[in-house]
C-alpha positions in Angstrom: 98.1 107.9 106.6 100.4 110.4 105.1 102.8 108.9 102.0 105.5 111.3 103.1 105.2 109.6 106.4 105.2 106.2 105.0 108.1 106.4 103.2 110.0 108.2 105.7 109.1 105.5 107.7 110.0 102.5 104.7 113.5 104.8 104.6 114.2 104.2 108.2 113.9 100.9 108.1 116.1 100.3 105.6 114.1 100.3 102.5 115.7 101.8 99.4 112.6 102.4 97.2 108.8 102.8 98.4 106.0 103.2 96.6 102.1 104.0 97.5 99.3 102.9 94.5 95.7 102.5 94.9 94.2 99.5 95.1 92.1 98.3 92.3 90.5 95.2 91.4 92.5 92.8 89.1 91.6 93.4 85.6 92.1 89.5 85.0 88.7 89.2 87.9 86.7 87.6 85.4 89.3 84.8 84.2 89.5 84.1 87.8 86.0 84.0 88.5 85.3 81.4 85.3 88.5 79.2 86.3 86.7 79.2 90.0 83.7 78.3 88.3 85.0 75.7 86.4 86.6 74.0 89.2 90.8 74.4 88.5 91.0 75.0 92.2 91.3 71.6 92.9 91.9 71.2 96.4 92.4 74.7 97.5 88.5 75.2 98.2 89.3 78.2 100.4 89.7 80.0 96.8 86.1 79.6 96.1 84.4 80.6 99.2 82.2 83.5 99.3 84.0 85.6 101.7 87.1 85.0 99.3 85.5 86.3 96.1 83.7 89.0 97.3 87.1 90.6 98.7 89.0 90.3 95.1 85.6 92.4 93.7 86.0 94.9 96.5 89.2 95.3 97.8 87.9 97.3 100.7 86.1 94.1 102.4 
């Protein structure tokens, strides 16, 4: 999609401010991926599944 359009679009709804970055990997991915590994999760074990960490290495999953 076009940015101009976006933020036409963000303007008509009301927004003051809009702004349109790439999406990148976290650069903190590899703290994450060590905490996951080390278990500091706990009981949110949706955090570790497969499915979950390959879309923080590639946002485009």
């Amino acid at each position: 999609m076009n940015p101009a359009v976006v933020k036409a679009r963000a303007a008509e709804l009301g927004f003051s401010t809009c702004g349109i970055v790439p999406a990148e990997p976290s650069p903190h991915l590899d703290a994450y991926l060590r905490w996951i590994d080390a278990e500091m999760h706990g009981s949110m074990s949706y955090l570790a599944r497969p499915d979950r960490v390959a879309r923080r290495r590639n946002l485009n999953l």
